[in-house]
N, C-alpha and C positions, 0 to 999 in steps of 0.2 A: 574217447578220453572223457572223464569225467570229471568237474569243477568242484571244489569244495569239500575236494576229501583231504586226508590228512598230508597226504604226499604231493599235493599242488603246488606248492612253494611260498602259495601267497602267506601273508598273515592276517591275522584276524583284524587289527585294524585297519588291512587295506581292504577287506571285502567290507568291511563296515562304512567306509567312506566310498565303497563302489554302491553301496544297497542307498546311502543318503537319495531322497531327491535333492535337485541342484537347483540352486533359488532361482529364477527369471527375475532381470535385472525390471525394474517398474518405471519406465518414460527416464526424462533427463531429470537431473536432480539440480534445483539452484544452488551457485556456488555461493557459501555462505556470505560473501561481501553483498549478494541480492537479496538475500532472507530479510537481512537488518534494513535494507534502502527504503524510504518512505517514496508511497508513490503518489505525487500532487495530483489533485484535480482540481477541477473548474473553483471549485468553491474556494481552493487554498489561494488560489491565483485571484479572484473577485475580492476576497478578504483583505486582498495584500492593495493591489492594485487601486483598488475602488475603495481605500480605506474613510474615507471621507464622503462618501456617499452612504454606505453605510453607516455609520457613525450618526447621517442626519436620522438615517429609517430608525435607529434604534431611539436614537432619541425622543424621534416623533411618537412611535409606539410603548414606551416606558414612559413617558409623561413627563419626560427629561429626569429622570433618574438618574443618579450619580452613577459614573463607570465605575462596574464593580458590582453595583449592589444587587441584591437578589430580583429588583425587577430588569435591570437592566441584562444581567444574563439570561433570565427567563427570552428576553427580546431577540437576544442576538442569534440565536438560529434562525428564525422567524423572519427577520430582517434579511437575512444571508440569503434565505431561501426564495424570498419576494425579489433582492435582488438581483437572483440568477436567472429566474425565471424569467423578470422585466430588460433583459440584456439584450440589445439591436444583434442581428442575427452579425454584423462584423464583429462588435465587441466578442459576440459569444466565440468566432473560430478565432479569433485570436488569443482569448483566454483559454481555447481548449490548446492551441500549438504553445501558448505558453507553458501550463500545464505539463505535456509532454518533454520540452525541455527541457524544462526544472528536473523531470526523475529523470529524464539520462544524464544532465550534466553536474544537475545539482542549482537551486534557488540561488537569487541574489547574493550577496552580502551584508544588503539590511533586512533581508530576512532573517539568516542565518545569525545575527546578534539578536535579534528581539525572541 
C-alpha cells in the first residue's frame, strides 16, 4: 500500500501538519506573577536596614552634600558598596536570609510605602 496518492483518504492539510516538525517544549516557563516579582538582595536589605549608617558614609564621602544633589548621588553607591562589603559576617547572613525573604513573601511595609 502506498501513502500519498490520490486515494489514501488523508487531506492535504493533514499530511501537511503530519510533515510539520513538532516544537520541543524549552525548560519550565515562569508563571507570569514571577516575571514581574523583584528579587531583593543584600544591598536592598543594607539600604533599608542600615539606613543610618549609611546616610553617615554618604555624608562623610560627599562632604556633606545636600540629599539629592548630584554629589550626593554620585556617593550613594560607593557608600552602599563600602558598607556591604564592611558587614560582620552575622550581620551579612542575616541580610542575606533577609533578602531571601523579602522575594518570597514580599518586603516590609515601610518599604513598600517609600
Amino acid at each position: 500500500m502506498q501513502y500519498g496518492g490520490a486515494g489514501d483518504g488523508m487531506k492535504e492539510t493533514q499530511k501537511k501538519q503530519l510533515q510539520k516538525p513538532q516544537k520541543q517544549k524549552q525548560g519550565k516557563k515562569k508563571e507570569k506573577s514571577d516575571r514581574y516579582r523583584k528579587t531583593f538582595t543584600i544591598r536592598d536589605v543594607v539600604a533599608h536596614v542600615h539606613s543610618d549608617r549609611l546616610e553617615q558614609r554618604i555624608q562623610k564621602m560627599s562632604s556633606g552634600a545636600t540629599r539629592g544633589s548630584k554629589e550626593w548621588l554620585a556617593a550613594y553607591p560607593l557608600a552602599l558598596n563600602r558598607l556591604v562589603e564592611q558587614l560582620r559576617p552575622d550581620e551579612r547572613t542575616e541580610a542575606e536570609e533577609m533578602a531571601d525573604e523579602w522575594t518570597q513573601i514580599g518586603p516590609p511595609t515601610a518599604l513598600k510605602a517609600a
